[in-house]
Structure formats: C-alpha cells, structure tokens
C-alpha positions in Angstrom: 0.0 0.0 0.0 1.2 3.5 -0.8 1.8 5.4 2.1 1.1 9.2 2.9 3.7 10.8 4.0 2.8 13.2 6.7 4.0 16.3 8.9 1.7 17.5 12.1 2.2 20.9 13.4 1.0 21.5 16.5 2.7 23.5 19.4 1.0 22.0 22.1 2.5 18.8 23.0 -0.3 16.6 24.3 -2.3 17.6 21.2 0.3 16.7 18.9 1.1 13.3 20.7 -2.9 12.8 20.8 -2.9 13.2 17.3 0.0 10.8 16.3 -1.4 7.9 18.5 -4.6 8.5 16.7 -3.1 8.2 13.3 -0.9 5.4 14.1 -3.7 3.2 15.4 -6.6 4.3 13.0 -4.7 5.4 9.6 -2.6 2.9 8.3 -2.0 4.8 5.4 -0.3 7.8 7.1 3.6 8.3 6.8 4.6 10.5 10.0 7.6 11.8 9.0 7.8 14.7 11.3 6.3 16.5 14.0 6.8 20.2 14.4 6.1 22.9 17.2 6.3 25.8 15.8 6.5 27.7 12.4 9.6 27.7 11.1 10.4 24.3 12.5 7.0 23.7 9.9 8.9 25.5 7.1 12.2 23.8 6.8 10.1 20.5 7.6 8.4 21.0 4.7 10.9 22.4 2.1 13.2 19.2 3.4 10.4 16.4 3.5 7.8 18.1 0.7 5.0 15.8 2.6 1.8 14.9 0.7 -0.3 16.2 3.7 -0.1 18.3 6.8 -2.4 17.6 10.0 -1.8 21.5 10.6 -3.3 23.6 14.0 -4.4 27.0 13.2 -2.9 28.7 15.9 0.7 28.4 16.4 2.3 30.4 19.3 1.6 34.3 18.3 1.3 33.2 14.7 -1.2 31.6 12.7 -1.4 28.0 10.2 -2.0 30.9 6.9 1.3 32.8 8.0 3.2 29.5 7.7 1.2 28.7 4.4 2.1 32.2 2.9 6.3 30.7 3.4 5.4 27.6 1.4 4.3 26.2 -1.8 0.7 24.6 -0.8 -0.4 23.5 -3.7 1.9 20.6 -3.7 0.1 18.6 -0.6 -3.6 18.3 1.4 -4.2 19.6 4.3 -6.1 19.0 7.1 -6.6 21.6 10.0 -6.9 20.5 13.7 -8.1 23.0 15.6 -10.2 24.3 18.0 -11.5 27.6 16.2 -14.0 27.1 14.0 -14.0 30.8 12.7 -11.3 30.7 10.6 -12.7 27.7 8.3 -13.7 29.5 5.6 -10.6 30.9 5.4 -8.9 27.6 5.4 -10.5 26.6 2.2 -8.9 29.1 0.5 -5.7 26.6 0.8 -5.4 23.1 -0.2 -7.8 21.9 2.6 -8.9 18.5 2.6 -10.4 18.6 5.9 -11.3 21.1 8.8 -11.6 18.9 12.2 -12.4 20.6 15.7 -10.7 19.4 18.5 -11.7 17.4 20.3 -10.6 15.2 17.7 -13.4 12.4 16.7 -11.6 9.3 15.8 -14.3 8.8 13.3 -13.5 12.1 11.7 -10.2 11.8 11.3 -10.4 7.8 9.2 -12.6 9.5 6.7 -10.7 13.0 6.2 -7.7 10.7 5.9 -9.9 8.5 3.4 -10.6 12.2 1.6 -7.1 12.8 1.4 -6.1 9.2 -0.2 -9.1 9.5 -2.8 -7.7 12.9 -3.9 -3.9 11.2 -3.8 -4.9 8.7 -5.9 -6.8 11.3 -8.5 -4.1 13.5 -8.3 -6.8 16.3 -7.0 -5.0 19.9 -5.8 -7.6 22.9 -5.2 -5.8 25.9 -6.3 -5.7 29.3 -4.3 -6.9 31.1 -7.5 -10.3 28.9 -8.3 -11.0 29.3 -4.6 -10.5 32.8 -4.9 -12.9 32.8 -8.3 -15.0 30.7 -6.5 -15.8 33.3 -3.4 -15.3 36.6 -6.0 -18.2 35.7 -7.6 -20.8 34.1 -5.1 -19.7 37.9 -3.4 -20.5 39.6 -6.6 -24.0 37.8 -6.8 -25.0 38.7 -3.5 -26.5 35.1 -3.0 -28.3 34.6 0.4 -27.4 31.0 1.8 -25.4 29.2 4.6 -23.1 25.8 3.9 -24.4 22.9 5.9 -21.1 20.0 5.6 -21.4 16.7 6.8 -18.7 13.8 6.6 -19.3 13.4 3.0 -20.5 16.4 1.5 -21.4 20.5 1.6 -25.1 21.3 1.5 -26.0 24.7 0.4 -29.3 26.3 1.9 -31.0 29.1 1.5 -31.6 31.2 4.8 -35.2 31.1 3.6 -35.6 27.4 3.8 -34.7 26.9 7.5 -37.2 26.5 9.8 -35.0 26.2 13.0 -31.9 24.6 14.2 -31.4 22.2 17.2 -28.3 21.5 18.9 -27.6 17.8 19.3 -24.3 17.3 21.3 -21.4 18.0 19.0 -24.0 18.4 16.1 -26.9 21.2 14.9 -29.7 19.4 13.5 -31.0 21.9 10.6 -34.9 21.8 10.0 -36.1 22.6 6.2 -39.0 23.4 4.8 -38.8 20.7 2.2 -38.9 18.7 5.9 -35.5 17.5 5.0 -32.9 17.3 8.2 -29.8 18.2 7.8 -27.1 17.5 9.8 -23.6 19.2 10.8 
C-alpha cells in the first residue's frame, strides 16, 4: 500500500502526541515523518520532506497556520486543520484543505478526512488558491443569500429562507427545512 507521508504541526505537545497515537492506530495509510512545534520548524520540515499532507493547527504560538502557508508552496500537498477555532474555516478553504476537524478530535473524523485525502492522492486532485479565490469573488459579486451545511461526505448549500429552526444535538446542529428534510452538521 502506498503510504502518505505526513507532517503535524501542532505546538501544544499533548495535542500533537494525541494526534500521532490517533493516526498510528486508525490510519494505516499515514507516513509521519515529522512532528513540528512551531513555524519555522513547519517551514524547513516542509521544504526538506515536501510531505503529501499536513495535519496542521491553526494557531501556532503568536502566529497563525495561513502565516506559515504564505512561506510555502501549498499546492503541492492536502491539508487537514486541527483546531479548536472554528471561525477561521472558511478561510482555510482558501488553501489546499482537505479537511477542517475541531478538537476534540473524533476518531471517526479523522479515518474519513484521511480517506478524503487518499481519494484525492490517488486522483491527483490539488484545489488551487486562484479557483477558490474565483470561487468566493463571484458568489460575493452575486450577493447570494445562503449558509453551507457539511457533513462527513459532502457540503449542502441552503438558502436562509428554507430553514425553519436549528437544534443542537451534542457536537451536532440538526437543521430543520421546509422541504422537511434534516440536515445534519
């Protein structure tokens, strides 16, 4: 099997040993090569190793996952943020982001964002900065009225119109439609 080849950067130690245990008992696939603390520990890490994928944290120290991604070519691996901030994630997506998990990390999660990852390996698939960038230019320019609902497997767009009401279930919101779908994120 052909592995992944992997760097986590994460500068809080229990986190980042969390996350390896994780990986080396539930993603077989994954190749940690390296484990950095802090930013430019990241940046020579990834110039010297050019991984396939990053588990990357969002904050690192008094610096942040995009300044590190602004010193590297990202279009050459995936990436999948660990974090605990959920505001920055559509800002994430504006990288080579396979993934966007919230610690604490569920083991469930984290198989099928690797899974993701693999699939897009195997297919070759990079999303560019510049067709996000076209992507978000032009739903601005349309001034379209509607929220992304993401699940493990896909992104649900829905107009504000059609919900009826959102209940919290755990971890999870449970969105009510009118077309008495439920969706859930």
């Amino acid at each position: 099997m052909n592995t992944i080849k992997t760097i986590i950067v994460e500068d809080e130690l229990n986190n980042a040993k969390l996350l390896e245990h994780f990986i080396t008992k539930y993603c077989p696939e994954i190749e940690l090569i390296d484990s950095c603390k802090t930013k430019k520990a990241a940046v020579r890490s990834i110039k010297k190793n050019k991984p396939q994928l990053l588990f990357l944290d969002i904050i690192l120290e008094k610096q942040t996952a995009f300044d590190l991604l602004d010193e590297v070519d990202f279009s050459k691996f995936n990436i999948i943020f660990v974090t605990a901030f959920d505001q920055y994630a559509l800002k994430a997506f504006q990288y080579n982001t396979a993934d966007y998990l919230l610690k604490p990390i569920q083991i469930d999660e984290l198989i099928a964002a690797v899974k993701r990852v693999k699939l897009r390996n195997d297919k070759n698939e990079f999303t560019h900065a510049d067709q996000v960038n076209i992507l978000s230019n032009s739903l601005t320019t349309a001034n379209l009225k509607f929220i992304t609902i993401s699940n493990i497997d896909k992104v649900n767009f829905v107009k504000n119109e059609e919900i009826l009401y959102c209940k919290s279930a755990g971890r999870y919101t449970e969105f009510y439609l009118t077309d008495k779908r439920k969706l859930v994120a």
